[in-house]
Structure formats: structure tokens, C-alpha cells
C-alpha positions as CSV (number, residue, x, y, z in Angstrom):
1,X,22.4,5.9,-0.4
2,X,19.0,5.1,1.4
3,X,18.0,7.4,3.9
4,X,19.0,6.0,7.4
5,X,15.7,6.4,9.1
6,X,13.9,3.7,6.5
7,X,14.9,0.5,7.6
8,X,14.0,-3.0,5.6
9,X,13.9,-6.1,7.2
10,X,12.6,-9.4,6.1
11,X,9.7,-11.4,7.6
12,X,8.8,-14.7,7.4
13,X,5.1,-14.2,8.6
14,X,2.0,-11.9,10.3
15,X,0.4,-12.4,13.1
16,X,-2.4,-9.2,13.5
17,X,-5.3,-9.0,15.4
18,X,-8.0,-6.7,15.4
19,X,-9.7,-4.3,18.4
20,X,-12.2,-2.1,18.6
21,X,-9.8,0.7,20.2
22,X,-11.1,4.0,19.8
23,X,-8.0,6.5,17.7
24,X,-7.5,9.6,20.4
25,X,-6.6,11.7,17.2
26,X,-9.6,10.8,15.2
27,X,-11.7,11.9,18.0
28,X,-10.1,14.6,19.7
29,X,-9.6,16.8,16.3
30,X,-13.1,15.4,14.7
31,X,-14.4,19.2,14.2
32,X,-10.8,20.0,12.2
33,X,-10.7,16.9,10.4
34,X,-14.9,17.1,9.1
35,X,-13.9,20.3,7.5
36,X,-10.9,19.4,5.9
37,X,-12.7,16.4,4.3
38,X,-15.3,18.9,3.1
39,X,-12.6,20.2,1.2
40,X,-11.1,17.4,-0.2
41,X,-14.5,16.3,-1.6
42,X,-14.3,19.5,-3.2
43,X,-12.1,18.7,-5.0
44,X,-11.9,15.3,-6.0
45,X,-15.7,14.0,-5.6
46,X,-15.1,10.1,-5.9
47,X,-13.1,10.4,-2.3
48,X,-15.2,8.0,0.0
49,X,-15.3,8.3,3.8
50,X,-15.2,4.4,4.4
51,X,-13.6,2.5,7.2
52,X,-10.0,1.9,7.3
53,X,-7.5,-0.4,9.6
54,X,-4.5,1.6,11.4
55,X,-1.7,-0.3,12.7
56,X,-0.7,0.3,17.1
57,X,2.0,-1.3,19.2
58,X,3.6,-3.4,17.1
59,X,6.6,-6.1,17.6
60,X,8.9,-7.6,15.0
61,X,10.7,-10.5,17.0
62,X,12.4,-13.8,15.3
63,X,11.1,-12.6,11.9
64,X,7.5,-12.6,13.1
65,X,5.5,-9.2,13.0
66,X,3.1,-9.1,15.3
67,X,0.3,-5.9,16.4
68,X,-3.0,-5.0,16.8
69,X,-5.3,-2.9,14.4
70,X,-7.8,-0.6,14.8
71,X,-10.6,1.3,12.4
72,X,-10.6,4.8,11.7
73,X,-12.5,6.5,8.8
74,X,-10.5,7.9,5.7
75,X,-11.0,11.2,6.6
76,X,-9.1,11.0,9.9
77,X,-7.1,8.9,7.9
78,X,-6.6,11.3,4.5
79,X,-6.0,14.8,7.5
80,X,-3.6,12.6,9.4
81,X,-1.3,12.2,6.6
82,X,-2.4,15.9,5.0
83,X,-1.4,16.9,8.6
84,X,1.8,15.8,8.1
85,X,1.6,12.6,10.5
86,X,1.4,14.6,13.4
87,X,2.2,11.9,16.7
88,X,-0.8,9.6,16.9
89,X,0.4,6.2,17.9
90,X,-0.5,4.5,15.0
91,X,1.5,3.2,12.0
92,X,0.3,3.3,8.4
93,X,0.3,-0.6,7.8
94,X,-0.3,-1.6,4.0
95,X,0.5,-4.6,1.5
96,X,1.7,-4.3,-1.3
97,X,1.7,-6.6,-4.3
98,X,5.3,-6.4,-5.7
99,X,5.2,-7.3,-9.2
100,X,7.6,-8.7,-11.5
101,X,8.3,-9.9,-14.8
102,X,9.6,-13.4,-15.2
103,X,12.7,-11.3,-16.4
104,X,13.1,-10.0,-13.1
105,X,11.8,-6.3,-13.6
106,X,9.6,-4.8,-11.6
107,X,6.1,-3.2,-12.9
108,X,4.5,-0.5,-10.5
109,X,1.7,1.4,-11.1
110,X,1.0,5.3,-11.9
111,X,-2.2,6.3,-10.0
112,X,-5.1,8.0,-11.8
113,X,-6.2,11.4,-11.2
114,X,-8.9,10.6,-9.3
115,X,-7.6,9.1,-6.9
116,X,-6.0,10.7,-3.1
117,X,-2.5,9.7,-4.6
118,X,-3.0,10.5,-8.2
119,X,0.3,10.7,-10.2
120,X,2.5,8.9,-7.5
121,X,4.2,5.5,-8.7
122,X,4.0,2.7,-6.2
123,X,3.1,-1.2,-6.2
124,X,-0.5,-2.2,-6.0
125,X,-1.4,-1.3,-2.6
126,X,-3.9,-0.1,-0.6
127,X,-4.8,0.8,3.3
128,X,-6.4,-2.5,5.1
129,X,-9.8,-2.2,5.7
130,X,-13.2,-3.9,7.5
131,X,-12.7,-6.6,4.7
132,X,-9.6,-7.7,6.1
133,X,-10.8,-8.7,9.2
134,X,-11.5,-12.5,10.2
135,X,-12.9,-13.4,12.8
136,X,-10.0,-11.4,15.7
137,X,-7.2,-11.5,12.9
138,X,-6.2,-9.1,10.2
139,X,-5.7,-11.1,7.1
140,X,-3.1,-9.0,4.8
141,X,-2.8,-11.9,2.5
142,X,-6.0,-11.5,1.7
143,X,-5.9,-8.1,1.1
144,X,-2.6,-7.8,-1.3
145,X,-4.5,-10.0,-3.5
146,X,-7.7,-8.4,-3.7
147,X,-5.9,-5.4,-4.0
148,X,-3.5,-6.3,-7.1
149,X,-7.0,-8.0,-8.7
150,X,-8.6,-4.7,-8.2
151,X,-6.0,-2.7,-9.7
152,X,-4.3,-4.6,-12.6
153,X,-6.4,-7.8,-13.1
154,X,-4.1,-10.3,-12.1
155,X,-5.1,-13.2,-9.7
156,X,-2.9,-16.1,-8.6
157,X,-3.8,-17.7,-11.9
158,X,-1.3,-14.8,-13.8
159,X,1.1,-14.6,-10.9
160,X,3.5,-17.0,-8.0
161,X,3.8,-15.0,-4.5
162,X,7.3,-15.6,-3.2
163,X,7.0,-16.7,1.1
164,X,7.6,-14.2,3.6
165,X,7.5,-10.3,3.4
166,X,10.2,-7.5,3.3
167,X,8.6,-4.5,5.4
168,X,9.7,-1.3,4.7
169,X,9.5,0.9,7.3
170,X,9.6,4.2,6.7
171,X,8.5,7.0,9.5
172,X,4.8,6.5,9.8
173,X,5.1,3.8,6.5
174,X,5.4,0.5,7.1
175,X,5.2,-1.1,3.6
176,X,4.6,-5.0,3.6
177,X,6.2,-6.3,0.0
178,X,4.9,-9.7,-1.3
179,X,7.1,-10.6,-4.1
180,X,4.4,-12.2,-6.7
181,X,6.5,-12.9,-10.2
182,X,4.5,-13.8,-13.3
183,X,5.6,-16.5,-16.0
184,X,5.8,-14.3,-18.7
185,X,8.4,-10.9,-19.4
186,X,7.7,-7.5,-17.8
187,X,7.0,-6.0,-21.6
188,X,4.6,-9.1,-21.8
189,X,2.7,-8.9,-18.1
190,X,2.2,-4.4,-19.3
191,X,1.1,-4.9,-22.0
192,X,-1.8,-7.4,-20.2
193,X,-2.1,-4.8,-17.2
194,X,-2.8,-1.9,-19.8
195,X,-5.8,-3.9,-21.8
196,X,-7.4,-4.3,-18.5
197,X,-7.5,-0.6,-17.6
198,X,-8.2,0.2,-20.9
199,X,-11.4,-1.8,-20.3
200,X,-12.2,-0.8,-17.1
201,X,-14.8,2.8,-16.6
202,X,-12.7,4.0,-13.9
203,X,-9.2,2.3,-13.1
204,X,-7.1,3.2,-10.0
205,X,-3.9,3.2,-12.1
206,X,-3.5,5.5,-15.3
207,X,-0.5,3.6,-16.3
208,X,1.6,0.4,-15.2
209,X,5.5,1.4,-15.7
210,X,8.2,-1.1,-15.9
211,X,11.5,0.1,-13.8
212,X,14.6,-2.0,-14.6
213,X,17.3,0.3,-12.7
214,X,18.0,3.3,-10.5
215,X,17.8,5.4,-13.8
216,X,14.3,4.6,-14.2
217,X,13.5,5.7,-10.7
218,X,10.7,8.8,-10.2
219,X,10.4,11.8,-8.1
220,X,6.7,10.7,-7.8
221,X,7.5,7.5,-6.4
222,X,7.7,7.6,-2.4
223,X,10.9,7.3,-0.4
224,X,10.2,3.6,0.8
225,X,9.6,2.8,-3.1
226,X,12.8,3.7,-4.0
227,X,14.4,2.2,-0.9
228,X,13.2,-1.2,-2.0
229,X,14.0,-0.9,-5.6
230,X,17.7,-0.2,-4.6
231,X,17.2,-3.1,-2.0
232,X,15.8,-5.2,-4.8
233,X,18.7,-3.9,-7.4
234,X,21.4,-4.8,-5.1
């Protein structure tokens, strides 16, 4: 059984916006969050303090999901969620590229060790940021593909991205699925994700793993993952 508190509900489109509204947490625990950065550097040296887009007072009414973002930099971003997502009115917005096989099973991706997640299984994904922004709007369909290119390779050439959105919401998660199905088998599209980070000098994703039921489901994978795969499943 899902959890109760992770809800998925479909969406037919996004309407964001962008404003340049200062983040009360960001700013009132700056001293707390510099030296917890310092530490995660430490640690794992390719973490880069760039600009991110946080998600505040969001709507989802007649299958539109409407809000307003703002920027933060990762390493409010990184203690927020190292905090345990402490109350900060904000919602960790993201898209993710939910790839399939023309045989139906999904393919999600194992994230290298240098990464913030390494090891934990998810969909191409990654947090919005400054690029996304056009003109007043947040452009999310933008970013899933840039991000799935980035990560596996694949562009709308390799790939068909399904209307809508299922968002998956998830405590301080809301995940933003874009079913994108290639034309060829999941064994097939793997085997064509793994040659490109076999070529690349530093890939996001250490692996790309093909799940074709709830016995192939991972402790590393998070809670909203899951949810959707049984949603999918189903």
C-alpha cells in the first residue's frame, strides 16, 4: 500500500511564474547553512553553489497547476533538505523525464558517486534552475528535456513525451512525471543509455536500471518513486 500522505494526481498543464522573493530560511540561517556547505564540499568537491528555483503558494485547480518560484542557492537548498525540511514555505518542485521502453518498462537511473544523491534510483530529474526562466514564466518543459539530454543522451529524436503530467506529491516533493516512451524495447533504449555514459568523463548516472514490477523495486529509490511505479503498475 502507498503511504497515505503521497498523493498523485494528474495534470493537464503548468502555469509558473517567476519572482524575485527573497527565501526567509535561506536568509535567516545563512551563518548555519555557509558552514554546513563547507562541509559538504569536504566531502564531495564537484558540489556547486549555483542558483536554484523553489516552488511557494501553489494551486492545483481543474487539472491546472499553477505557482510562483523563487531562487535560492544549492546550499540553502542541499541544508534544507540535510535539515530534514524543516517548515520553510516552499515546495521542492522538479521534472522528471519518465522513461520507458516501447515494451512498457520503465528505465530509471542510479546516480554516480559524485553526485548529492549518489546511489539513489530515480527518473532523470533535476531541481529547476535560472535556465528555466522565460521572460516571468518557469518553463519545466524545457527543463525535463535538457535534463534527460544531460543525463542519458536522449532528445526528442530517441523519445515521444506523452501530454499532461502526473505530480507526485510527496511532503516537501512534488515530483512532475512526463511520460516520454521510446520506439525501441527497454533492453534496447539501456543498452543505448549505457554507451553514452560509458563515453561521457563524468556522467550523473552510474547506471540506468530497467524495473518491470514491484519485485524489482529498491530501498534506494525514494518513496514518491515507488508510489508512481505502483501507480504506473496498476
Amino acid at each position: 500500500m502507498n503511504s497515505p500522505a503521497i498523493e498523485i494526481i494528474p495534470i493537464d498543464r503548468l502555469e509558473f511564474a517567476f519572482a524575485p522573493l527573497r527565501w526567509e530560511f535561506a536568509h535567516e540561517r545563512r551563518a548555519e547553512i555557509d558552514a554546513h556547505f563547507e562541509v559538504a564540499r569536504r566531502e564531495k568537491p564537484a558540489l556547486w553553489n549555483g542558483q536554484v528555483l523553489l516552488l511557494r503558494d501553489w494551486t492545483i485547480e481543474s487539472g491546472v497547476l499553477r505557482g510562483t518560484f523563487l531562487t535560492t542557492d544549492f546550499a540553502s537548498f542541499l541544508a534544507w533538505k540535510e535539515f530534514g525540511w524543516p517548515e520553510a514555505q516552499v515546495t521542492n518542485c522538479f521534472a522528471m523525464g519518465a522513461l520507458h521502453g516501447a515494451d512498457g518498462a520503465p528505465l530509471l537511473g542510479v546516480m554516480a558517486s559524485h553526485t548529492a544523491n549518489a546511489g539513489m534510483i530515480y527518473f532523470p530529474a533535476g531541481t529547476p534552475d535560472p535556465s528555466d526562466i522565460v521572460g516571468d514564466r518557469v518553463d519545466l518543459d524545457a527543463s525535463v528535456w535538457r535534463e534527460v539530454a544531460e543525463e542519458t543522451g536522449l532528445t526528442p529524436r530517441d523519445l515521444i513525451a506523452a501530454p499532461g503530467w502526473t505530480a507526485v506529491r510527496d511532503g516537501p516533493h512534488l515530483a512532475l512525471m512526463k511520460t516520454m516512451r521510446a520506439g525501441v524495447d527497454a533492453k534496447t533504449l539501456q543498452q543505448t543509455i549505457r554507451a553514452y555514459l560509458s563515453a561521457e568523463s563524468h556522467p550523473e548516472l552510474a547506471d540506468i536500471r530497467i524495473v518491470r514490477g514491484p519485485d524489482d523495486l529498491d530501498p534506494a529509490m525514494p518513496n514518491f518513486i515507488a508510489a508512481y511505479l505502483r501507480h504506473v503498475w496498476r
